[in-house]
PDB file of N, CA, C and O in Angstrom:
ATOM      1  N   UNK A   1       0.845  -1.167   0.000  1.00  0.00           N
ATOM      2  CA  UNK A   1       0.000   0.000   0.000  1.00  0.00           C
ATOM      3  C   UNK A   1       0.894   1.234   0.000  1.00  0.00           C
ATOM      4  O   UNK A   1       1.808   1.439   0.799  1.00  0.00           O
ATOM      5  N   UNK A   2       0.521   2.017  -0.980  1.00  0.00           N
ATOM      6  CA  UNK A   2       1.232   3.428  -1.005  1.00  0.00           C
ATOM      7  C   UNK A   2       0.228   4.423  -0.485  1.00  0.00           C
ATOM      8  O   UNK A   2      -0.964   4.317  -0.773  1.00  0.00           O
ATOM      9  N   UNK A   3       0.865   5.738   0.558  1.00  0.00           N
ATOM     10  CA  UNK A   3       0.125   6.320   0.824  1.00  0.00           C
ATOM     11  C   UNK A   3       0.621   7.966   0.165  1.00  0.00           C
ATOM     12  O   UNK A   3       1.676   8.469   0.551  1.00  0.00           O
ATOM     13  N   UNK A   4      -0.187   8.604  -0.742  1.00  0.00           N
ATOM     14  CA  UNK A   4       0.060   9.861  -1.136  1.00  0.00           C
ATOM     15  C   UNK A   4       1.002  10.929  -0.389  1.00  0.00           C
ATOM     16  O   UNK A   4       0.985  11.521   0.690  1.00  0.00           O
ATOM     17  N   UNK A   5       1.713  10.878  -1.358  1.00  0.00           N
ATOM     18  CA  UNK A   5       3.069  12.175  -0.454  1.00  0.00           C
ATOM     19  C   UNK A   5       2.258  13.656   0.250  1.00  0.00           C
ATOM     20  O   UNK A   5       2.554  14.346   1.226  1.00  0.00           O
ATOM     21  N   UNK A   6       0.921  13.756  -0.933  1.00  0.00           N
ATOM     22  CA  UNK A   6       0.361  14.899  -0.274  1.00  0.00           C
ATOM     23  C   UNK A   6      -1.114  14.352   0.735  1.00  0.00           C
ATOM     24  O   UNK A   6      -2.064  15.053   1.085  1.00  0.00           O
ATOM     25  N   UNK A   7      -0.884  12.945   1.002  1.00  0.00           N
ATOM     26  CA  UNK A   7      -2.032  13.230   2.265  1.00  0.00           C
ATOM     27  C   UNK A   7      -2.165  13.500   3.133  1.00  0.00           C
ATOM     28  O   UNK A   7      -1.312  13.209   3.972  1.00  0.00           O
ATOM     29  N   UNK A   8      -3.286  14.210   3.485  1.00  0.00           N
ATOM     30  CA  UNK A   8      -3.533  15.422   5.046  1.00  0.00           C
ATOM     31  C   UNK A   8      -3.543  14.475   6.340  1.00  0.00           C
ATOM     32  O   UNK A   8      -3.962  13.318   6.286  1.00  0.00           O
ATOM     33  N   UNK A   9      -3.172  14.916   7.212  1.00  0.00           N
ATOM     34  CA  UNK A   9      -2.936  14.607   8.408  1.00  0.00           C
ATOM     35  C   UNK A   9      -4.180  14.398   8.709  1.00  0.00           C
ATOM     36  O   UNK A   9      -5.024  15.286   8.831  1.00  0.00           O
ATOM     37  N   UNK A  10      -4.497  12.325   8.947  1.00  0.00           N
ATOM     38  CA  UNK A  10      -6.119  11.862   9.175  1.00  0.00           C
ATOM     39  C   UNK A  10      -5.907  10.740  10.079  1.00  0.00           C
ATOM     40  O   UNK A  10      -4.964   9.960  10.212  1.00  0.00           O
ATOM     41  N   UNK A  11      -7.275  10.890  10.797  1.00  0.00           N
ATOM     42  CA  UNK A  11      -7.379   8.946  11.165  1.00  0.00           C
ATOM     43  C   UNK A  11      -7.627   8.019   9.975  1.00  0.00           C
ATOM     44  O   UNK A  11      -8.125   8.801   9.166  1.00  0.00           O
ATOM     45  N   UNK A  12      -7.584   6.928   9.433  1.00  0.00           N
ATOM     46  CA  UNK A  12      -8.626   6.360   8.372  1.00  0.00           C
ATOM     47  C   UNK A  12      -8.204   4.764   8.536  1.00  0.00           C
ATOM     48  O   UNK A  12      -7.365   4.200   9.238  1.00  0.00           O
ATOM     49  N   UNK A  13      -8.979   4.391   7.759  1.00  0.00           N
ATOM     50  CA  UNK A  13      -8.802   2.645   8.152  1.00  0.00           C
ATOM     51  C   UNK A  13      -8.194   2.205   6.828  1.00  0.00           C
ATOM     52  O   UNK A  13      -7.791   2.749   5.800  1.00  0.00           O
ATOM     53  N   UNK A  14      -8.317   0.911   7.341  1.00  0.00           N
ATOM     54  CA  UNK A  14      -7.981  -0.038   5.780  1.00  0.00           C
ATOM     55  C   UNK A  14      -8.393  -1.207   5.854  1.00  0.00           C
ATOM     56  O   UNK A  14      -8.038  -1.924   6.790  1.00  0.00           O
ATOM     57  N   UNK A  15      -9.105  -1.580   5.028  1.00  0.00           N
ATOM     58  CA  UNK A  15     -10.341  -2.803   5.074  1.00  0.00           C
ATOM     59  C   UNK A  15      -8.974  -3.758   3.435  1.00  0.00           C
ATOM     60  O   UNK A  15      -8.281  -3.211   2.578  1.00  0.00           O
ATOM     61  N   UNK A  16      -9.187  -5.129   3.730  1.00  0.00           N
ATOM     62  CA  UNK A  16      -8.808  -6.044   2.424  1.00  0.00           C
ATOM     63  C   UNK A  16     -10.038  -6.896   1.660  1.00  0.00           C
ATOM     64  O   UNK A  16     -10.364  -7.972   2.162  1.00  0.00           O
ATOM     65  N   UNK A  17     -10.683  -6.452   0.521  1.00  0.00           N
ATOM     66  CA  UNK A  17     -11.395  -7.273   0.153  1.00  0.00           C
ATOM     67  C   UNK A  17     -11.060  -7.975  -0.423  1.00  0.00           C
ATOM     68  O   UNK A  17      -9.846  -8.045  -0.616  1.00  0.00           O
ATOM     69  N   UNK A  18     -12.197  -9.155  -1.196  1.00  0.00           N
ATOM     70  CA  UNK A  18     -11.988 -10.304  -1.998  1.00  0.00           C
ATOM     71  C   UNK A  18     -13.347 -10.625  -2.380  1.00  0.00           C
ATOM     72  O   UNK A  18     -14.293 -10.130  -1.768  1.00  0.00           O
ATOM     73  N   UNK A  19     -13.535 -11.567  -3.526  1.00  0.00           N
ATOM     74  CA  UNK A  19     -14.667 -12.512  -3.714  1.00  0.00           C
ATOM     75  C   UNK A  19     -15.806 -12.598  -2.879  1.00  0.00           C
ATOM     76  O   UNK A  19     -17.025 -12.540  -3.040  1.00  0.00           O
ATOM     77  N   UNK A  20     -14.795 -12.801  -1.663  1.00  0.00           N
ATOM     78  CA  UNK A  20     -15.412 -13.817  -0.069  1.00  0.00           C
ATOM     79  C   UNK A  20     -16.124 -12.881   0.666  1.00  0.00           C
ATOM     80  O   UNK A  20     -17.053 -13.079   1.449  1.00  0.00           O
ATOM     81  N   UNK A  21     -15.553 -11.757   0.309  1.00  0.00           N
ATOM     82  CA  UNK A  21     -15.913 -10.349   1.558  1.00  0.00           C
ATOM     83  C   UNK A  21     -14.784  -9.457   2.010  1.00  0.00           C
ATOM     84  O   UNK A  21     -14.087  -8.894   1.166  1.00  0.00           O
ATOM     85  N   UNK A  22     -14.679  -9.381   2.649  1.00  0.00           N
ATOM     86  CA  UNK A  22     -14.286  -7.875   3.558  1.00  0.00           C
ATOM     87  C   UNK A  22     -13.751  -7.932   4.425  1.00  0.00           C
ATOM     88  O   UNK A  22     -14.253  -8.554   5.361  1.00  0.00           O
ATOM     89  N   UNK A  23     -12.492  -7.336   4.575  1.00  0.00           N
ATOM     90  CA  UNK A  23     -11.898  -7.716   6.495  1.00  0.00           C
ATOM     91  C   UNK A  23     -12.822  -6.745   7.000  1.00  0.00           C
ATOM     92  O   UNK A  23     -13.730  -5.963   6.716  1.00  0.00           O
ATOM     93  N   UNK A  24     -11.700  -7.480   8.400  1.00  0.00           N
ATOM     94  CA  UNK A  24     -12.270  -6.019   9.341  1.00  0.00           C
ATOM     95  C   UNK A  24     -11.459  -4.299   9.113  1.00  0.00           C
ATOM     96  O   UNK A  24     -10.323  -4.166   8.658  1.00  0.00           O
ATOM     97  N   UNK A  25     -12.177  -3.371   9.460  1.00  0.00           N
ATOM     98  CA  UNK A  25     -11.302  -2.397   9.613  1.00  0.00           C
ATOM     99  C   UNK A  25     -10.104  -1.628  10.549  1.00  0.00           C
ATOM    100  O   UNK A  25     -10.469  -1.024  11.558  1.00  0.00           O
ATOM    101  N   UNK A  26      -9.050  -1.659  10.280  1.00  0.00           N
ATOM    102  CA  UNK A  26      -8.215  -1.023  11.181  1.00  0.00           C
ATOM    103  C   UNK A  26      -7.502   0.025  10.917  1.00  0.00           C
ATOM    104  O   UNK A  26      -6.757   0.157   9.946  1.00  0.00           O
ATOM    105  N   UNK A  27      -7.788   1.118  12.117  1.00  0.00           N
ATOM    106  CA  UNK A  27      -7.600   1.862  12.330  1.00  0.00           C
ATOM    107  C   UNK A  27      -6.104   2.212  11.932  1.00  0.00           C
ATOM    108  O   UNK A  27      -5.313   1.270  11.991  1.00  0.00           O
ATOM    109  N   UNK A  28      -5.764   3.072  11.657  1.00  0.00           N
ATOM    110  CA  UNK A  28      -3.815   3.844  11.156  1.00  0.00           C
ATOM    111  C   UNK A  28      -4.195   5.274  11.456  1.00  0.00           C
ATOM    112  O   UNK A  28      -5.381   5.427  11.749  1.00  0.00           O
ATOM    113  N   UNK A  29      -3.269   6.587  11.442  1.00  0.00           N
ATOM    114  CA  UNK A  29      -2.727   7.345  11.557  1.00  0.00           C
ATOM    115  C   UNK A  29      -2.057   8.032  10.042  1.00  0.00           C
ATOM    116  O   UNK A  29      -1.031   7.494   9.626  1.00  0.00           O
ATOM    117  N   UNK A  30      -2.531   8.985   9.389  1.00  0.00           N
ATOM    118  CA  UNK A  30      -1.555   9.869   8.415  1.00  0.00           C
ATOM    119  C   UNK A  30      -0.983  10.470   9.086  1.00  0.00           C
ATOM    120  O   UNK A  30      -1.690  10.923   9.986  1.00  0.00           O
ATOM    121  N   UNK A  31       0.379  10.850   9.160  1.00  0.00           N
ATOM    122  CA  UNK A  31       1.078  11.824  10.290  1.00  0.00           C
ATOM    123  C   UNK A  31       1.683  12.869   9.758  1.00  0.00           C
ATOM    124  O   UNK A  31       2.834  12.533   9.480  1.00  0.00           O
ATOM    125  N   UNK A  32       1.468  14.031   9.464  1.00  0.00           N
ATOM    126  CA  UNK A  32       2.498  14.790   8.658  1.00  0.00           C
ATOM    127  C   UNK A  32       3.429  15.836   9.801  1.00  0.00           C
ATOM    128  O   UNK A  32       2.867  16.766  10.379  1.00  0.00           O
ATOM    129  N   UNK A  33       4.435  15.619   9.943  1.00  0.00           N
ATOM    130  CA  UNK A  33       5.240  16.781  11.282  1.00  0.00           C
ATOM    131  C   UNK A  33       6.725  17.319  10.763  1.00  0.00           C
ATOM    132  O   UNK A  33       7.132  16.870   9.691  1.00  0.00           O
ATOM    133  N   UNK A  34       7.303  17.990  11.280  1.00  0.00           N
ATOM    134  CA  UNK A  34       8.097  18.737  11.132  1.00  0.00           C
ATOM    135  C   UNK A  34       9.204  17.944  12.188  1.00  0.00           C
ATOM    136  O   UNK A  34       8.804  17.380  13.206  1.00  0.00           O
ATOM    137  N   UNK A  35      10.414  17.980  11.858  1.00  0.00           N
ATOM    138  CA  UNK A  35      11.237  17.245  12.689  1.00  0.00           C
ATOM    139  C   UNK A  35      11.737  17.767  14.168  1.00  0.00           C
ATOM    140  O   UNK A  35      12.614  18.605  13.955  1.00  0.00           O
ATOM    141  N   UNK A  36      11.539  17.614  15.524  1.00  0.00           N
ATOM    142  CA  UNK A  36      12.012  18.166  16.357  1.00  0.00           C
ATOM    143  C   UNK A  36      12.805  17.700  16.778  1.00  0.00           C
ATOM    144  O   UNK A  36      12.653  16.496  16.573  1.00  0.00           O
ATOM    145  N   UNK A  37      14.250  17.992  17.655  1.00  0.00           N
ATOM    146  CA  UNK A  37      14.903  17.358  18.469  1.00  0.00           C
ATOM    147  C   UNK A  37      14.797  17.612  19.964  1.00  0.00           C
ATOM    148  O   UNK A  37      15.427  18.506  20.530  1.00  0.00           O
ATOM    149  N   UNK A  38      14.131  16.942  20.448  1.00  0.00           N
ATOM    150  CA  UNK A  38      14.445  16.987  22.234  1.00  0.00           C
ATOM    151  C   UNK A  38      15.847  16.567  22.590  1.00  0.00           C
ATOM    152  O   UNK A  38      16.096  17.438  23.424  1.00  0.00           O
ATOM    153  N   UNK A  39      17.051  15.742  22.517  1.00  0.00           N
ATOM    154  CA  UNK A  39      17.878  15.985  23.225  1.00  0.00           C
ATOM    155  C   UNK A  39      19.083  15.466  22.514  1.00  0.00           C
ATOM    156  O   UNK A  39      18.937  14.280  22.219  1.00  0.00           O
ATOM    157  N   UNK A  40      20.136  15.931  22.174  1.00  0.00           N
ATOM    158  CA  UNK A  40      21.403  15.615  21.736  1.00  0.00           C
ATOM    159  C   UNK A  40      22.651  15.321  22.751  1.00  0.00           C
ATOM    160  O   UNK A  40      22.919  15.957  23.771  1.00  0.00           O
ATOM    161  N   UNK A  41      23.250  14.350  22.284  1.00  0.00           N
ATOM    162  CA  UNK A  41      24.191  13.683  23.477  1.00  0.00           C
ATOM    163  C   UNK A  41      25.345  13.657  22.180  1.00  0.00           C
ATOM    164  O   UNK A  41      25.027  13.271  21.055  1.00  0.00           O
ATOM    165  N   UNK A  42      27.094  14.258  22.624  1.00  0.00           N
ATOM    166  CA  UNK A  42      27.092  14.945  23.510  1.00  0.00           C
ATOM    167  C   UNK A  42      26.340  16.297  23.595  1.00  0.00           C
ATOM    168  O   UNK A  42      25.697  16.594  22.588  1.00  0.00           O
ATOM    169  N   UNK A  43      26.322  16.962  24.396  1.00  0.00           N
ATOM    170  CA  UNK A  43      25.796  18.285  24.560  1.00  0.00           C
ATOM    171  C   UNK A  43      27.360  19.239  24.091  1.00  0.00           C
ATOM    172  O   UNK A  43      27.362  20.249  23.387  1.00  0.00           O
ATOM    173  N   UNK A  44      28.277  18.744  24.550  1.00  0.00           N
ATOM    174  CA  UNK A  44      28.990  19.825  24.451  1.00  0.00           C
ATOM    175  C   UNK A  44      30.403  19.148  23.763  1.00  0.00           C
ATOM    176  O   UNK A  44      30.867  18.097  24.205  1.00  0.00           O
ATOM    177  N   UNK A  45      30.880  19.719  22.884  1.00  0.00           N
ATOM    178  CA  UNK A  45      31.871  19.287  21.900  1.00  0.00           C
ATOM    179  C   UNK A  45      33.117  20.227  22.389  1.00  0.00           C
ATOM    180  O   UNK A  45      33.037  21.087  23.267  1.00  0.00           O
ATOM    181  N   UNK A  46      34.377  19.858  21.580  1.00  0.00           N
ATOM    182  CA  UNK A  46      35.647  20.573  21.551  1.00  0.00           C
ATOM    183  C   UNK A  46      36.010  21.177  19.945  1.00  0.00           C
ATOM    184  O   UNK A  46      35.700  20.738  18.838  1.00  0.00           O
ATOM    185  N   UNK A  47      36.737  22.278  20.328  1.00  0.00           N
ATOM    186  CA  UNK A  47      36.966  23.168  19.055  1.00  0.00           C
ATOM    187  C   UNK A  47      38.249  22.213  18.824  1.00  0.00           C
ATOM    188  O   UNK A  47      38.988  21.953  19.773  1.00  0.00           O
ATOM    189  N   UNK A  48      38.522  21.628  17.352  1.00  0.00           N
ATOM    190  CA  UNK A  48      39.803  20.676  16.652  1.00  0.00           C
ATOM    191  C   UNK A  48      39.873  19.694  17.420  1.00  0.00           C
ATOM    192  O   UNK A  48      40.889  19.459  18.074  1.00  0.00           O
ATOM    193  N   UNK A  49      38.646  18.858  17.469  1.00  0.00           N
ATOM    194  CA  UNK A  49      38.250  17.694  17.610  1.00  0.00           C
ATOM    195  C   UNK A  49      37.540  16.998  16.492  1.00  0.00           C
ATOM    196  O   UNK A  49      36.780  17.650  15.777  1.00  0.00           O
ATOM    197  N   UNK A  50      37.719  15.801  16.303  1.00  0.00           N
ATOM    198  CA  UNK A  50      37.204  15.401  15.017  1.00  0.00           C
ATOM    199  C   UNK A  50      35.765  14.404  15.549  1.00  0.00           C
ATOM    200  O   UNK A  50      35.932  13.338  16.142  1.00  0.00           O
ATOM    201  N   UNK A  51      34.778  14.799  15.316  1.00  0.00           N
ATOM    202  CA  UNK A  51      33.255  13.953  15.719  1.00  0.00           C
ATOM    203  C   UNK A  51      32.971  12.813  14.576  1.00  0.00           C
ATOM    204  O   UNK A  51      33.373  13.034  13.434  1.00  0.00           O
ATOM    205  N   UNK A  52      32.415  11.835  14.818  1.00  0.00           N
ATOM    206  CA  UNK A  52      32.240  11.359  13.554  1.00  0.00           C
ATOM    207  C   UNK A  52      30.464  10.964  14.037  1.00  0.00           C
ATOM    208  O   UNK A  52      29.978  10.935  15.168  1.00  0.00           O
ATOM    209  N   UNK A  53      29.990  10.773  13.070  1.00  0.00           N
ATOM    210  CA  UNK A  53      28.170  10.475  13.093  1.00  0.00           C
ATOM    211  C   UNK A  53      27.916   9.649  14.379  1.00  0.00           C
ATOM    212  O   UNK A  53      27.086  10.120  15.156  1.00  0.00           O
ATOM    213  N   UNK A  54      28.572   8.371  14.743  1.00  0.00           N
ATOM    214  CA  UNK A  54      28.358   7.492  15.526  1.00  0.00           C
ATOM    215  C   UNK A  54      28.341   7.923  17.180  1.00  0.00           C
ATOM    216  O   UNK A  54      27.997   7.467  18.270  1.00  0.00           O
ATOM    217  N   UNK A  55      29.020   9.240  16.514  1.00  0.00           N
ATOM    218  CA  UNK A  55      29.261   9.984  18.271  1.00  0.00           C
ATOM    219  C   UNK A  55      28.592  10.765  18.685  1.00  0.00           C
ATOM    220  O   UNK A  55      28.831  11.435  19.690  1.00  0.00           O
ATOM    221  N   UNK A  56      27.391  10.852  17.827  1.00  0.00           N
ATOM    222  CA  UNK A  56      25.940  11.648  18.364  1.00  0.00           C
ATOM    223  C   UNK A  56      25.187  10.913  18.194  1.00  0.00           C
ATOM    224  O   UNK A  56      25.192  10.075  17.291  1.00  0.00           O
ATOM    225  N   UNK A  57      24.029  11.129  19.373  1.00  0.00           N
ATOM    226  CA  UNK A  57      22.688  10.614  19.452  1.00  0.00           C
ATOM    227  C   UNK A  57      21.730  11.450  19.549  1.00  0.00           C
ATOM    228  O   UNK A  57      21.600  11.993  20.646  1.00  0.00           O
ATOM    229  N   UNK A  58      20.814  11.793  18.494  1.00  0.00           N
ATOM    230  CA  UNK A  58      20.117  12.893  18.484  1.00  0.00           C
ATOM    231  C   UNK A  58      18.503  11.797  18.967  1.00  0.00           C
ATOM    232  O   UNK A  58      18.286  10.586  19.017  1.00  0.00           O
ATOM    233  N   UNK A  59      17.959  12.628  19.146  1.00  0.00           N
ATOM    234  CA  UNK A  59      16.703  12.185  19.885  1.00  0.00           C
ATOM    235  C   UNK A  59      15.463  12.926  19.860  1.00  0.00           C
ATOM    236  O   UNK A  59      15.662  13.911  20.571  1.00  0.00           O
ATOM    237  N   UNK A  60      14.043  12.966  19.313  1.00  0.00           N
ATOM    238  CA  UNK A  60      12.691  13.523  18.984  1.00  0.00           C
ATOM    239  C   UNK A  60      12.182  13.075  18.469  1.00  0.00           C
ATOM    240  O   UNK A  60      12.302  11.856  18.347  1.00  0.00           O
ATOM    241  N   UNK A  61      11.194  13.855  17.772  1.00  0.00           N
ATOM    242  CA  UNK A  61       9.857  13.774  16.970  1.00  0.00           C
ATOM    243  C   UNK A  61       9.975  13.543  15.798  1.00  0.00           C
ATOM    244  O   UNK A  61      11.079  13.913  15.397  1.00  0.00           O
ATOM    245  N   UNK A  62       9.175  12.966  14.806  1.00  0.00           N
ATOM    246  CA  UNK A  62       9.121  13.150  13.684  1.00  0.00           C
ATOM    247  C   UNK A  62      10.272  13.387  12.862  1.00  0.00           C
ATOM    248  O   UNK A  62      10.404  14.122  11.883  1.00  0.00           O
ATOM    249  N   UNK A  63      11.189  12.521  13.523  1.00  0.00           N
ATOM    250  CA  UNK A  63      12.783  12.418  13.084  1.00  0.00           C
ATOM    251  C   UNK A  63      12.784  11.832  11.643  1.00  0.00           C
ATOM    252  O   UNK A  63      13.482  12.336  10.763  1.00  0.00           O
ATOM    253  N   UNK A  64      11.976  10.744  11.422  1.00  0.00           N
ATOM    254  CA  UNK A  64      12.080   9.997  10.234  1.00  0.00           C
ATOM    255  C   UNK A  64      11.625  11.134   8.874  1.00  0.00           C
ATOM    256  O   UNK A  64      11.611  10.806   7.688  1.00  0.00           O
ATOM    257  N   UNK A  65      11.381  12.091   9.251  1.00  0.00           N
ATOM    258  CA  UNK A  65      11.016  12.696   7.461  1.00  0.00           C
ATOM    259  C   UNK A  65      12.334  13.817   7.630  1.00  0.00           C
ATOM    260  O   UNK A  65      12.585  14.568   6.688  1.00  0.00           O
ATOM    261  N   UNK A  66      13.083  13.864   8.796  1.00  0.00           N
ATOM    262  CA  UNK A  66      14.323  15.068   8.148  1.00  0.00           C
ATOM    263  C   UNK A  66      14.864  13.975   6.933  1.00  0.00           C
ATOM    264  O   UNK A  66      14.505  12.828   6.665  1.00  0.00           O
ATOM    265  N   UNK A  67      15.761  14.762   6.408  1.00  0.00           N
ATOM    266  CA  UNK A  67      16.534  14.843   5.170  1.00  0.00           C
ATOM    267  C   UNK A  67      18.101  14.887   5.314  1.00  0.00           C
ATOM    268  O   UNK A  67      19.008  14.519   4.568  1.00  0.00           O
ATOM    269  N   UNK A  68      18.072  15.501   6.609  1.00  0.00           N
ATOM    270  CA  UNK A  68      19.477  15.823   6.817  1.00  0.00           C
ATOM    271  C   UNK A  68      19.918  16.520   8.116  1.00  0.00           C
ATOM    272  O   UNK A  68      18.951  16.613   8.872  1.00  0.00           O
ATOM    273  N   UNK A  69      21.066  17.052   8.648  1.00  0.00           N
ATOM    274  CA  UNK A  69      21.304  16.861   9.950  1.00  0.00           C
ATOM    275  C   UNK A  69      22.412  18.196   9.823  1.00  0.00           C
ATOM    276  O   UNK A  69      23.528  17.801   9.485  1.00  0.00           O
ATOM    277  N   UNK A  70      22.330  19.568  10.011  1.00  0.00           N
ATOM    278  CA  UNK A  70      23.023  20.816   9.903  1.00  0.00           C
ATOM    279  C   UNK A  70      23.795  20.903  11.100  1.00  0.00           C
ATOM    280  O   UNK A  70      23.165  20.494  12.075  1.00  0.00           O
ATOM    281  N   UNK A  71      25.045  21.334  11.371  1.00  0.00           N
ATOM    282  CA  UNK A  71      25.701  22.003  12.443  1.00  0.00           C
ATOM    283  C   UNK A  71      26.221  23.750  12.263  1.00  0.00           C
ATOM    284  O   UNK A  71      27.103  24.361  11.659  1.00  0.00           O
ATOM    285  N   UNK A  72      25.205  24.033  13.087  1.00  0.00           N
ATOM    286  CA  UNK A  72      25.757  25.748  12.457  1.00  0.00           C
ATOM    287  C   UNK A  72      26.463  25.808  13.938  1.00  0.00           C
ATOM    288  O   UNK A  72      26.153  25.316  15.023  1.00  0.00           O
ATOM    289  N   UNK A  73      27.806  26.826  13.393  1.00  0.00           N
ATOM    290  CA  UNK A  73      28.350  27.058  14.568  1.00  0.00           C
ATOM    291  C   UNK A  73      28.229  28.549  14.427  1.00  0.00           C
ATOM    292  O   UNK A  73      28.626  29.287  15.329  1.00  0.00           O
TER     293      UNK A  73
END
């Protein structure tokens, strides 16, 4: 099942038919959000230190639709 890149943020179900009939319906979630981070580990880094990806753990919301991961200093 594909669900539309532009569908609105809904409850809705999904039933499987056939020949025979009809499932039952169950309930899902469309979720559309913006990515937040509640908490990054470390918190605090060194200037000419070299970090590599594995050495942060970022942590929130709606993490799965960022794209990408900025460090502005």
């Amino acid at each position: 099942m594909a669900v539309d890149g532009n569908a609105a943020t809904a409850h809705r179900t999904v039933t499987v038919g056939t020949r025979k009939g009809q499932s039952n319906a169950f309930p899902f979630t469309i979720r559309r959000g913006d990515p937040r981070i509640t908490a990054i580990s470390p918190s605090t880094v060194w200037p000419g230190r070299m970090y590599f990806p594995q050495d942060f753990k970022i942590t929130g919301e709606d993490l799965i639709t960022a794209t990408g991961v900025e460090l502005t200093l």
